[in-house]
N, CA, C and O atoms as CSV, one atom per row, in Angstrom:
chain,resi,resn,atom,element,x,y,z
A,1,UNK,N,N,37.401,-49.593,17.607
A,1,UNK,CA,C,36.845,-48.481,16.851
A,1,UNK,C,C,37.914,-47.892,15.948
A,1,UNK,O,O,39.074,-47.766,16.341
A,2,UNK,N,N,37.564,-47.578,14.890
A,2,UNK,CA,C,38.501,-47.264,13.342
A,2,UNK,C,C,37.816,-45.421,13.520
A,2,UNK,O,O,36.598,-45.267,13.431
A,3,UNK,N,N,38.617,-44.342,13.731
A,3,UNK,CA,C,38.029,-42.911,13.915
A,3,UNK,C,C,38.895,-42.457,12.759
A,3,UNK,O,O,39.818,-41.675,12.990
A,4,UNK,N,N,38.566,-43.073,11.020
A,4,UNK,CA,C,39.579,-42.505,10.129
A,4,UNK,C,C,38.747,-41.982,9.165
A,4,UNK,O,O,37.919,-42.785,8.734
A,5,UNK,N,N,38.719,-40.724,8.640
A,5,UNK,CA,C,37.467,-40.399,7.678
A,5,UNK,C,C,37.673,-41.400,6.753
A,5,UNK,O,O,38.725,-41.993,6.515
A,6,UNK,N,N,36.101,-41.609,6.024
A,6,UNK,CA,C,36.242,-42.093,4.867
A,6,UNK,C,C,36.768,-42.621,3.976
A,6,UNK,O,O,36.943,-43.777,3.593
A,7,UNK,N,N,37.177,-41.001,3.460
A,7,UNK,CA,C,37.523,-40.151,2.309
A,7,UNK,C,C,39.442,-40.811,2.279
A,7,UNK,O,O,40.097,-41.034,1.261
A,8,UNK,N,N,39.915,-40.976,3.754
A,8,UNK,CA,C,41.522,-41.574,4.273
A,8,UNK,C,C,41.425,-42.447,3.491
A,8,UNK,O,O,42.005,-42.559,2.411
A,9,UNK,N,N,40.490,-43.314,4.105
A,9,UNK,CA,C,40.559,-44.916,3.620
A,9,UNK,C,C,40.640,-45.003,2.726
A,9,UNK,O,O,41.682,-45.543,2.354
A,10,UNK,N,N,39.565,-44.527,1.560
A,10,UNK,CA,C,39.633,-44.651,0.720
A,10,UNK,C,C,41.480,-44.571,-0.582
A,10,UNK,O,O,42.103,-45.310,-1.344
A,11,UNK,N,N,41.528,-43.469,-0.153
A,11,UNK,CA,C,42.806,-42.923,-0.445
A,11,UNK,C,C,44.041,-43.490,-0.233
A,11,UNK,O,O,45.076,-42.950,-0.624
A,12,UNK,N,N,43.995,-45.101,0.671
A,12,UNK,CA,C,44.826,-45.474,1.189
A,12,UNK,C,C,44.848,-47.029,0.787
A,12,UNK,O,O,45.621,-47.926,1.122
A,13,UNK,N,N,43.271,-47.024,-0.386
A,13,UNK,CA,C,43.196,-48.615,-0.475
A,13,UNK,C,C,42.919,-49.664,0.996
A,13,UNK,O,O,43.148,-50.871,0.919
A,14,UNK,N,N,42.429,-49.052,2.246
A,14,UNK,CA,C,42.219,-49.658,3.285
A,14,UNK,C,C,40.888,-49.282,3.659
A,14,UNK,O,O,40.395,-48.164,3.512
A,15,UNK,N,N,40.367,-50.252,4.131
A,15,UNK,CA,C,38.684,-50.716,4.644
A,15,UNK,C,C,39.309,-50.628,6.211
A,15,UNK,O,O,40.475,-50.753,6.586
A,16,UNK,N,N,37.548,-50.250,7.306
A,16,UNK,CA,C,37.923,-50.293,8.185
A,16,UNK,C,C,38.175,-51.532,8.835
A,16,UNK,O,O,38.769,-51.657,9.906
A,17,UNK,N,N,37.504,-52.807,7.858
A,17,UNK,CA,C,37.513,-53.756,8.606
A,17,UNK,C,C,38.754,-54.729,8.415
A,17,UNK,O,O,38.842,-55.783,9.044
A,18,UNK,N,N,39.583,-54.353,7.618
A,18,UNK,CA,C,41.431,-54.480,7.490
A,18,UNK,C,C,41.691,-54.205,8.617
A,18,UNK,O,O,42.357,-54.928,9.357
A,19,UNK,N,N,41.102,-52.885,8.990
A,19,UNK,CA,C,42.347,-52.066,10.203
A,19,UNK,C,C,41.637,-52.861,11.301
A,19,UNK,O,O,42.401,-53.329,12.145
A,20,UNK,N,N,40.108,-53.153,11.493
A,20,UNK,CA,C,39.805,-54.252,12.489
A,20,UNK,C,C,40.498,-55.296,13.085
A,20,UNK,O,O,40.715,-55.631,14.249
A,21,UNK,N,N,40.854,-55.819,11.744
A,21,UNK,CA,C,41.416,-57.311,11.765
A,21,UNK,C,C,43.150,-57.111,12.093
A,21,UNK,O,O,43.719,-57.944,12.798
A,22,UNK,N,N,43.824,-56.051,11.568
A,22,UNK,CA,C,44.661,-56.003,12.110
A,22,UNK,C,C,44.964,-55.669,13.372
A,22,UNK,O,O,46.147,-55.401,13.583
A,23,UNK,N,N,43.915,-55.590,14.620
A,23,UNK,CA,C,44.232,-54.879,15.812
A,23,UNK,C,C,44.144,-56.443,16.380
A,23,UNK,O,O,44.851,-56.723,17.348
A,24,UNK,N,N,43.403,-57.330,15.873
A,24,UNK,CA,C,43.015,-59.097,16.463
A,24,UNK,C,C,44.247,-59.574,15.682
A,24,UNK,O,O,44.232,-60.717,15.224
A,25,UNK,N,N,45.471,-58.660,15.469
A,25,UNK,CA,C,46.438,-60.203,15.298
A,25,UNK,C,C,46.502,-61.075,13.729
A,25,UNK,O,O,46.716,-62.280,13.596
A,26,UNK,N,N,46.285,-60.214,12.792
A,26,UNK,CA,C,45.709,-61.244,11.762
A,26,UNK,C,C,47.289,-60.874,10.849
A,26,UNK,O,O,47.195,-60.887,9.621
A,27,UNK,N,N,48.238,-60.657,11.272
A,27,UNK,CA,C,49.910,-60.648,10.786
A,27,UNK,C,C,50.045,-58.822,10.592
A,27,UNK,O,O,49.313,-57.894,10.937
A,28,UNK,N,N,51.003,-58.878,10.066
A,28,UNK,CA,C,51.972,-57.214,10.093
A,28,UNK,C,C,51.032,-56.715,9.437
A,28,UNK,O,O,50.359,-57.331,8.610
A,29,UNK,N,N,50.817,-54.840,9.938
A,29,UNK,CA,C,50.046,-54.133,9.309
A,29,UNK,C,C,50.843,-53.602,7.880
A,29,UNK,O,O,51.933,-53.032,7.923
A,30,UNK,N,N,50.231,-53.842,6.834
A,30,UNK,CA,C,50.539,-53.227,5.462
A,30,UNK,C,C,50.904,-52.312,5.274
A,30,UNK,O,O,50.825,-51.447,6.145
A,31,UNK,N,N,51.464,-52.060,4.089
A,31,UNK,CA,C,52.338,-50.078,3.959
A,31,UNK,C,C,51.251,-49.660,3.636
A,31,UNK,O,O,51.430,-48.506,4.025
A,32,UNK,N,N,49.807,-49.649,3.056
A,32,UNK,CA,C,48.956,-48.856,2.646
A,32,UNK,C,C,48.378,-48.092,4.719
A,32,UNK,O,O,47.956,-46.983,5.048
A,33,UNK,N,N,48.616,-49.128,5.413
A,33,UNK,CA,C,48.143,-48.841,6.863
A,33,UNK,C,C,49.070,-47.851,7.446
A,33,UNK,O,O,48.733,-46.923,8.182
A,34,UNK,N,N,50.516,-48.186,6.971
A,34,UNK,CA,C,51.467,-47.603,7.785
A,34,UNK,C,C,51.578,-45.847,7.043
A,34,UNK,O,O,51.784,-44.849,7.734
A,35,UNK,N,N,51.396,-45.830,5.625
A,35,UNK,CA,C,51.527,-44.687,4.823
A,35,UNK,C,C,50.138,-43.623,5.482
A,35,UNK,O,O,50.318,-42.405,5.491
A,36,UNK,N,N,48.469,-44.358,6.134
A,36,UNK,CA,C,47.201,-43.548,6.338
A,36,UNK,C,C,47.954,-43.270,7.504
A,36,UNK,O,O,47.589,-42.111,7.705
A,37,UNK,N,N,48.754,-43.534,8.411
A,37,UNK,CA,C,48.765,-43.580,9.865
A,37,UNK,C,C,49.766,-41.935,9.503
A,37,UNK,O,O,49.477,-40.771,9.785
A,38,UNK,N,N,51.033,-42.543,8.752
A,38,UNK,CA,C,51.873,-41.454,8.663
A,38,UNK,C,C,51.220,-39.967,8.130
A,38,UNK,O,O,51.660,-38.874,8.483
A,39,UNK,N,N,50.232,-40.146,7.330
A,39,UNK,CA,C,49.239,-38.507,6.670
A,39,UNK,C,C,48.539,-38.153,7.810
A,39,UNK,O,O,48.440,-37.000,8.229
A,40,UNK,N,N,47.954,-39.338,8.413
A,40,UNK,CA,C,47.110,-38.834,9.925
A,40,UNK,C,C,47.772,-37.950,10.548
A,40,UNK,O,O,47.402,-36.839,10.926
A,41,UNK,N,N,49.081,-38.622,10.687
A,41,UNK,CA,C,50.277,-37.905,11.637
A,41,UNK,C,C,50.603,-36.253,11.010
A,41,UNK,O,O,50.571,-35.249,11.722
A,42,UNK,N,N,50.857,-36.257,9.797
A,42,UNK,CA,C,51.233,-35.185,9.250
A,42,UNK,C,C,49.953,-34.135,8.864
A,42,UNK,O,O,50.036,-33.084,8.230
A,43,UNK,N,N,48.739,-34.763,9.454
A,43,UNK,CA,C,47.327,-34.016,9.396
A,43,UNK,C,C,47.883,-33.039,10.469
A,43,UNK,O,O,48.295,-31.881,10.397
A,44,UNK,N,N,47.712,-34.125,11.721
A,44,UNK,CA,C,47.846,-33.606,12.994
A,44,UNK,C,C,48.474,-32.340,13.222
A,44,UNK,O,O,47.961,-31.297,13.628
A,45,UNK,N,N,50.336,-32.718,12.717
A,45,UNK,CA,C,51.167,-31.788,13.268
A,45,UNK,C,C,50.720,-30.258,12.485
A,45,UNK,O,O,50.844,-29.168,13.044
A,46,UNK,N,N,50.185,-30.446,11.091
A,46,UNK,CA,C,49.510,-29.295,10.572
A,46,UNK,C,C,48.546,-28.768,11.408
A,46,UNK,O,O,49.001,-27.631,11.533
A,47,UNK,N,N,47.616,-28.788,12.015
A,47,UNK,CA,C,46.566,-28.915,13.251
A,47,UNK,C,C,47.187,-27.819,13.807
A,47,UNK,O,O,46.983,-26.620,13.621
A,48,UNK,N,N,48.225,-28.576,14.742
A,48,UNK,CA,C,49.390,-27.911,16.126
A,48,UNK,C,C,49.746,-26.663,15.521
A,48,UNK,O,O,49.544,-25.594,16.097
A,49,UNK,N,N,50.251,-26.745,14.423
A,49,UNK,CA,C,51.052,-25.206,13.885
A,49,UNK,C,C,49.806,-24.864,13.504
A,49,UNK,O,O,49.674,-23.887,14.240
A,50,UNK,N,N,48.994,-24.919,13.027
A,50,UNK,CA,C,47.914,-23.845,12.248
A,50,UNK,C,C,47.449,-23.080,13.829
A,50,UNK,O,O,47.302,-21.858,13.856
A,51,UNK,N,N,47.239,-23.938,15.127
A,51,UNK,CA,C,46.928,-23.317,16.152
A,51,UNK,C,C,47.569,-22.413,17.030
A,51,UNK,O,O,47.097,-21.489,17.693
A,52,UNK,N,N,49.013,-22.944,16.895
A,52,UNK,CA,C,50.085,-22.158,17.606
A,52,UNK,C,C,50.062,-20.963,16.781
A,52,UNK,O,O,49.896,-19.922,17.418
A,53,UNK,N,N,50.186,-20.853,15.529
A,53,UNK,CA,C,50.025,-19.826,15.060
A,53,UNK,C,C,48.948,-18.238,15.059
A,53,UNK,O,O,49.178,-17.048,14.847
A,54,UNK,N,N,47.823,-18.992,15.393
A,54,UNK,CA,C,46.597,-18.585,15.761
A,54,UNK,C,C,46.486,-17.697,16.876
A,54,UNK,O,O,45.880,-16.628,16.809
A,55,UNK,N,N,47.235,-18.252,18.212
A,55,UNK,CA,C,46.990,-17.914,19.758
A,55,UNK,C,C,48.213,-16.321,19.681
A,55,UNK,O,O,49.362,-16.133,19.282
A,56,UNK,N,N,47.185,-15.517,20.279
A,56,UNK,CA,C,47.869,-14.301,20.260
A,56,UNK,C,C,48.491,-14.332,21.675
A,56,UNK,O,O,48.471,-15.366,22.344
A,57,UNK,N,N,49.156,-12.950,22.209
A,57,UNK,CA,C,49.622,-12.992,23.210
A,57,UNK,C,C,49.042,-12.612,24.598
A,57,UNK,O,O,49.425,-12.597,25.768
A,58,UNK,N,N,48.026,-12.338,23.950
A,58,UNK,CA,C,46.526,-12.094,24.703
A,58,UNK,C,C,46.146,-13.217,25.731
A,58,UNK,O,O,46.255,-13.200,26.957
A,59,UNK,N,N,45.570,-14.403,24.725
A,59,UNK,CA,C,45.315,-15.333,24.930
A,59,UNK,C,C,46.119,-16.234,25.642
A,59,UNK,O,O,45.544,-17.078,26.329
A,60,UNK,N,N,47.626,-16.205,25.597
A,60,UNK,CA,C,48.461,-17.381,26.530
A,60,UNK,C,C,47.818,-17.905,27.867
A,60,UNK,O,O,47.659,-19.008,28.391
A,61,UNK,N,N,47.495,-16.466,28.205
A,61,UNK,CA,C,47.149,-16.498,30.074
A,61,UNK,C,C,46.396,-17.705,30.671
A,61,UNK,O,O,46.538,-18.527,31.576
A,62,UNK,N,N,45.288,-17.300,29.435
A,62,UNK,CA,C,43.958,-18.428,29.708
A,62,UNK,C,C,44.237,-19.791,29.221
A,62,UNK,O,O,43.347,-20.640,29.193
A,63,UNK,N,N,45.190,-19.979,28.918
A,63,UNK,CA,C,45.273,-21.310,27.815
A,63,UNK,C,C,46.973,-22.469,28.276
A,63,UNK,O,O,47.745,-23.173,27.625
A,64,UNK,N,N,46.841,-22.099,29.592
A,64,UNK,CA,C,47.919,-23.228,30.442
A,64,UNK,C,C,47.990,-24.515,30.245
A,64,UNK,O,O,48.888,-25.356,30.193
A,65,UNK,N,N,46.354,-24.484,30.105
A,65,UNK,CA,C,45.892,-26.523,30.196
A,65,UNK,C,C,45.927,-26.802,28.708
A,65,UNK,O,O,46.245,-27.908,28.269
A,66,UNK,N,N,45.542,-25.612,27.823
A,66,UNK,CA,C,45.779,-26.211,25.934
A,66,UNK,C,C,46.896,-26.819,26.070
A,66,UNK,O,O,47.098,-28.006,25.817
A,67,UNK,N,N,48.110,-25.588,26.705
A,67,UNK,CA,C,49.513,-25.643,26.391
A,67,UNK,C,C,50.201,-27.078,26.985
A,67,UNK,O,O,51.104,-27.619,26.348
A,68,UNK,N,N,49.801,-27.528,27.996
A,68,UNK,CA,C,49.753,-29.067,28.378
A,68,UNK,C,C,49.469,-29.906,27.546
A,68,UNK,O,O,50.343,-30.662,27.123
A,69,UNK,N,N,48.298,-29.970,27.151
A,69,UNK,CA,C,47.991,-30.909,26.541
A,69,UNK,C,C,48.567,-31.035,25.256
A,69,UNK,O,O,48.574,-32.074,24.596
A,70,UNK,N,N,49.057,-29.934,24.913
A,70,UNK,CA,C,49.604,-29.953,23.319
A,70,UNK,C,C,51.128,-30.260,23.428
A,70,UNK,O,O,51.905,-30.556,22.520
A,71,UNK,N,N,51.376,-30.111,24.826
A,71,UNK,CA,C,52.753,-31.007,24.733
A,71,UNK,C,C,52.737,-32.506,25.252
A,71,UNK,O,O,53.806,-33.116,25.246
A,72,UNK,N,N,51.490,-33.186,25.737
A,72,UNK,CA,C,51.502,-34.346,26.124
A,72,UNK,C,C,50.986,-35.304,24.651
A,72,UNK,O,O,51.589,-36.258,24.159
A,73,UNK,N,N,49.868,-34.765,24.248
A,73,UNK,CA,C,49.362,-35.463,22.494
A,73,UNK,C,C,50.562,-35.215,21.322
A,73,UNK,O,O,50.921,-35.954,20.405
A,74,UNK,N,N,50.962,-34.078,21.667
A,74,UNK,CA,C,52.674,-33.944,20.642
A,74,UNK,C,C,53.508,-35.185,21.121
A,74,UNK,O,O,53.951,-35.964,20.278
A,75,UNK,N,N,53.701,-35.355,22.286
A,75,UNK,CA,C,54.490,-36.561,22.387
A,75,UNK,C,C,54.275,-37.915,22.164
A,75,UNK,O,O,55.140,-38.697,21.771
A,76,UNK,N,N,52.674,-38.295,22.513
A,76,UNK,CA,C,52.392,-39.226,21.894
A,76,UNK,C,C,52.109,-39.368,20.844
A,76,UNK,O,O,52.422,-40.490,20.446
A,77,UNK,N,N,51.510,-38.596,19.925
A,77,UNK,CA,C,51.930,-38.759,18.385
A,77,UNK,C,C,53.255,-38.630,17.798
A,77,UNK,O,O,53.358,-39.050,16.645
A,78,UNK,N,N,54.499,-38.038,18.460
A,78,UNK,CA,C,55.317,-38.912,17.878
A,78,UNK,C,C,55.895,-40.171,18.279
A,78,UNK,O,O,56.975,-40.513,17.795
A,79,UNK,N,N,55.359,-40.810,19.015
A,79,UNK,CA,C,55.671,-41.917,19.053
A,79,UNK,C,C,54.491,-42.933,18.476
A,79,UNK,O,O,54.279,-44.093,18.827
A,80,UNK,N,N,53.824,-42.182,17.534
A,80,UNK,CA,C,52.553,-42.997,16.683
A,80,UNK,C,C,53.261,-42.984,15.567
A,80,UNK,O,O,53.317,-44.088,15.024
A,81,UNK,N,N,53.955,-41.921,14.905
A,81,UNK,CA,C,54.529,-41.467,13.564
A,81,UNK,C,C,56.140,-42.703,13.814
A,81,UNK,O,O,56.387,-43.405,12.833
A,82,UNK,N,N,56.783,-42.818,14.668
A,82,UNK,CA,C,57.906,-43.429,14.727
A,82,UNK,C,C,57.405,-44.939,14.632
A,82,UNK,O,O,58.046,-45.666,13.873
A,83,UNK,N,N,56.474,-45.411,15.228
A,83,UNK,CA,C,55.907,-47.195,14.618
A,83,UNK,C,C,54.375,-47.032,14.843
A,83,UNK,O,O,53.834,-47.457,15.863
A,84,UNK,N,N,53.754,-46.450,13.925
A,84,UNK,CA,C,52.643,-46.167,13.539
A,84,UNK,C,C,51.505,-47.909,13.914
A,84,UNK,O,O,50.302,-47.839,14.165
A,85,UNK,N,N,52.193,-49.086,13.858
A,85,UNK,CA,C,51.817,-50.022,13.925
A,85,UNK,C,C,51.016,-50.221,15.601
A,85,UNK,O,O,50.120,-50.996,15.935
A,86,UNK,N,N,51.852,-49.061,16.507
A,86,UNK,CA,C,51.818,-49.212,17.852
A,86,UNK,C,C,49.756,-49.395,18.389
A,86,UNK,O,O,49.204,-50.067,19.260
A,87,UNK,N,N,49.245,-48.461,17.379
A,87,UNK,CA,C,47.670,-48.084,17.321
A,87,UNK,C,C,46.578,-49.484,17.512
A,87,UNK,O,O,45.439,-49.534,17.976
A,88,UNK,N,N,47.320,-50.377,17.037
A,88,UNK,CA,C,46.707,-52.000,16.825
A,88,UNK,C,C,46.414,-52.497,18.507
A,88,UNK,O,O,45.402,-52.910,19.074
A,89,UNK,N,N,47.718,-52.252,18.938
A,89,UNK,CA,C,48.005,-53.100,20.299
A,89,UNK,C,C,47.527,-52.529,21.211
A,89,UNK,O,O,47.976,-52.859,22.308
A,90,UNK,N,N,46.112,-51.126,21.187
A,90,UNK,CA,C,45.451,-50.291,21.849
A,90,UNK,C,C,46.065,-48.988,22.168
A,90,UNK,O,O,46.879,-48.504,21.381
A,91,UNK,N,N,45.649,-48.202,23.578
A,91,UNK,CA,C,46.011,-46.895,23.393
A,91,UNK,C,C,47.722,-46.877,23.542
A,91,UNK,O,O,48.549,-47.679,23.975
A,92,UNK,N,N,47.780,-45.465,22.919
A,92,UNK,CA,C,49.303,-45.311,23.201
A,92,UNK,C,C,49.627,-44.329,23.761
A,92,UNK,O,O,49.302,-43.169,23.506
A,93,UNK,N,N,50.334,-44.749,24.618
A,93,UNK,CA,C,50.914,-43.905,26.245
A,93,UNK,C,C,51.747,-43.438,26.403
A,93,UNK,O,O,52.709,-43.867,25.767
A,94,UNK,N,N,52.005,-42.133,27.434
A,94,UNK,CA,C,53.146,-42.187,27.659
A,94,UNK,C,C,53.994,-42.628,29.120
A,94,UNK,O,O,53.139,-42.891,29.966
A,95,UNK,N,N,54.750,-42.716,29.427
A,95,UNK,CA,C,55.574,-43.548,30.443
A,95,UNK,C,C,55.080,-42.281,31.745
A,95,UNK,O,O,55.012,-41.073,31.518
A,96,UNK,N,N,54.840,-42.819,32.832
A,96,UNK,CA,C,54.663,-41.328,34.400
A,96,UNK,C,C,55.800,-40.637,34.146
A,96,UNK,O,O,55.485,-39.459,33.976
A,97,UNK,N,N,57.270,-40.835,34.009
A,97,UNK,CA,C,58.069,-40.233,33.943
A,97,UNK,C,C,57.835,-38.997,32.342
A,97,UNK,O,O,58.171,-37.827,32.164
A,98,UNK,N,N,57.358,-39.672,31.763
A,98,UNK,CA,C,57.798,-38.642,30.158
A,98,UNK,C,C,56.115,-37.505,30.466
A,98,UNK,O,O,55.894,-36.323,30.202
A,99,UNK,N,N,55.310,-38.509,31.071
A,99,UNK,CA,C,54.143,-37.904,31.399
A,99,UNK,C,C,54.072,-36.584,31.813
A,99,UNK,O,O,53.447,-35.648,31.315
A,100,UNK,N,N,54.737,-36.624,32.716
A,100,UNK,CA,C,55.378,-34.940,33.834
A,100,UNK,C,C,56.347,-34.590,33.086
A,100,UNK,O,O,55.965,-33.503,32.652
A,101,UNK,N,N,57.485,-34.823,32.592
A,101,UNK,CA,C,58.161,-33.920,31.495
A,101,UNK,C,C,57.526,-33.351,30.992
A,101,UNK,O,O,57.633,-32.132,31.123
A,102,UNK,N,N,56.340,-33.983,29.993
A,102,UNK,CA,C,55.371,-33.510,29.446
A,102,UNK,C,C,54.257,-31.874,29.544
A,102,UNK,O,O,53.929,-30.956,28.793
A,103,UNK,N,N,54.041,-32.270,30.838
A,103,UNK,CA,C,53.568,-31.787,31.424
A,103,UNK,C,C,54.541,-30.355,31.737
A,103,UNK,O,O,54.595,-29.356,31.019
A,104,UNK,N,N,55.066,-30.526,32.658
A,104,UNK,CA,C,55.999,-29.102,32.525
A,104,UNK,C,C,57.029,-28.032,31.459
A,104,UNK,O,O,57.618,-26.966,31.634
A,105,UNK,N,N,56.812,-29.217,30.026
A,105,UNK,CA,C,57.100,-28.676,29.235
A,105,UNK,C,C,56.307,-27.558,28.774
A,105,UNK,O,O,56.622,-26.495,28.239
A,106,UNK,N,N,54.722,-28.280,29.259
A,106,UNK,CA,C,53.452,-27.135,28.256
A,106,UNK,C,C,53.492,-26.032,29.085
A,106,UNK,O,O,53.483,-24.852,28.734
A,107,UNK,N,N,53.552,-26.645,30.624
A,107,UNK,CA,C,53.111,-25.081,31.600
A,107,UNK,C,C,54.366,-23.929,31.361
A,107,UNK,O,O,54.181,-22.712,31.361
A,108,UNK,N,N,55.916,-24.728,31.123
A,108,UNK,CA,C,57.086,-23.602,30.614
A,108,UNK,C,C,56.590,-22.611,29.440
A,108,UNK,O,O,56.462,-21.393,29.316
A,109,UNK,N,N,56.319,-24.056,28.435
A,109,UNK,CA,C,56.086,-23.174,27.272
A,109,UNK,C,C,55.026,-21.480,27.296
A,109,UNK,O,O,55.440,-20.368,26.965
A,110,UNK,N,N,53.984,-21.751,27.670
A,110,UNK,CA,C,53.245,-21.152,28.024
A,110,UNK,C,C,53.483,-19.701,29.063
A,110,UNK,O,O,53.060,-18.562,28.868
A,111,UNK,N,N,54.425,-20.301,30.358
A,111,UNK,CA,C,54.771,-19.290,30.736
A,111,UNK,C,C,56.048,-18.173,30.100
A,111,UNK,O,O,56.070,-16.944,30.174
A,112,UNK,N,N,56.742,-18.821,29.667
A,112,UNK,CA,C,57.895,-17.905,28.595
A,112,UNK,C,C,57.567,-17.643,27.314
A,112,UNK,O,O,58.401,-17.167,26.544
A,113,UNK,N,N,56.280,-17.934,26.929
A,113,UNK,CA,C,55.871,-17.260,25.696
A,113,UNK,C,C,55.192,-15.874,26.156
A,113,UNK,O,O,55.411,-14.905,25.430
A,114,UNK,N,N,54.269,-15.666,27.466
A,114,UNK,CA,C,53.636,-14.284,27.244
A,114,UNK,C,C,54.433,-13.123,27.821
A,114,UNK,O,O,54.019,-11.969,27.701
């Protein structure tokens, strides 16, 4: 499954059924693939700050498990942005060990922000 608007593709000179064929092996993904992956990426991290910005101090209390998760998908997107190619060879993970780093990074964050 290709989850890239349109409007990306278009913009990128890439069809979904390029990015198909590149997940079956059909040789190195192209700079037009590697350049949509890198804006995806730089969608994203815009995302993270527009939200962090958002959450008052109100709100921290209730929002432990956001704060997790936004440090476990932060980590795996950067390791999407560092070989963007990784997306082909299926999901991308992180290691049990970086997993729980992860993890106690969001519940810190969270608790020394309110």
């Amino acid at each position: 499954r290709v989850y890239i608007p349109e409007e990306d593709l278009r913009k990128f000179s890439i069809t979904r059924g390029q990015i198909l064929a590149l997940g079956n092996g059909s040789g190195p993904a192209p700079a037009q693939f590697r350049d949509l992956m890198l804006f995806e990426c730089q969608r994203a991290e815009h995302y993270y700050r527009t939200a962090r910005r958002a959450l008052t101090r109100e709100d921290r209390p209730t929002l432990i498990a956001a704060e997790v998760m936004c440090a476990v998908y932060h980590a795996i997107l950067a390791k999407i942005r560092s070989q963007p190619a990784r997306v082909l060879n299926g999901k991308v993970r992180l290691a049990k060990p970086e997993m729980c780093l992860r993890i106690l990074q969001g519940w810190l964050t969270n608790k020394l922000m309110i």
